[in-house]
N, C-alpha and C positions, 0 to 999 in steps of 0.2 A: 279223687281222680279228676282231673283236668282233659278240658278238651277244646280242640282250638273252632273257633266259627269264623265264618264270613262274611264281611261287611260289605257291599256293592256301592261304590260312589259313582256320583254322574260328577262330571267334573266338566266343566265349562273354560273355554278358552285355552285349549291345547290345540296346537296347529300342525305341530311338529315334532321328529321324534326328541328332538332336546328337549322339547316343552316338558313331555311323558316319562322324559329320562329325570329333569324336574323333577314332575310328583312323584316316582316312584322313590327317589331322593328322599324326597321331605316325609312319606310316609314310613319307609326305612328307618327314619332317626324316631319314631313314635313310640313309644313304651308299648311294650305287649304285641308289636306288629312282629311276627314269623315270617311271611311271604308276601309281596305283590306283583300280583299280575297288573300291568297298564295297557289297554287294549285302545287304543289310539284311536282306530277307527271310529269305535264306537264310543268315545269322549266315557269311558268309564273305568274306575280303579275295583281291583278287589283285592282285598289285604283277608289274608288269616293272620288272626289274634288271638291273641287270648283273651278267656270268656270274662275278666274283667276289665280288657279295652276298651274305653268307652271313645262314642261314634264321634263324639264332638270335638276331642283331640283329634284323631284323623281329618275332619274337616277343619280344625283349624290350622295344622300343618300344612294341609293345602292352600288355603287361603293365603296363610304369611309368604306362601315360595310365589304368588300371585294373581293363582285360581280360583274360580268360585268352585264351590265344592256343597254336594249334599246328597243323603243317605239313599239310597234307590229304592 
């Protein structure tokens, strides 16, 4: 049995909701991502995945759309 967890990214250089619309975009296309919340406010992502998504695909999806990104 499988079970999904959640990953919390800080994510640096979002300004705007397109920014956010962005990552949530880029983490969207990641293998094993189920859901993300992008919480603007607080410059942070949280993606449910699957328990063999690893954190550094998500970080680097962020990065390539043109955010820094890293694990909370």
């Amino acid at each position: 049995m499988t079970s999904t967890r959640h990953l919390t990214l800080v994510i640096e250089g979002m300004k705007c909701e397109g920014c956010a619309a962005a990552v949530r975009e880029a983490l969207d296309g990641v293998p094993g991502v189920e859901e993300v919340e992008v919480r603007l406010d607080e410059g942070r992502a949280i993606a449910s995945v699957a328990p063999d998504a690893a954190g550094a695909r998500l970080i680097g999806a962020v990065e390539a759309a043109g955010y820094k990104a890293s694990l909370a």
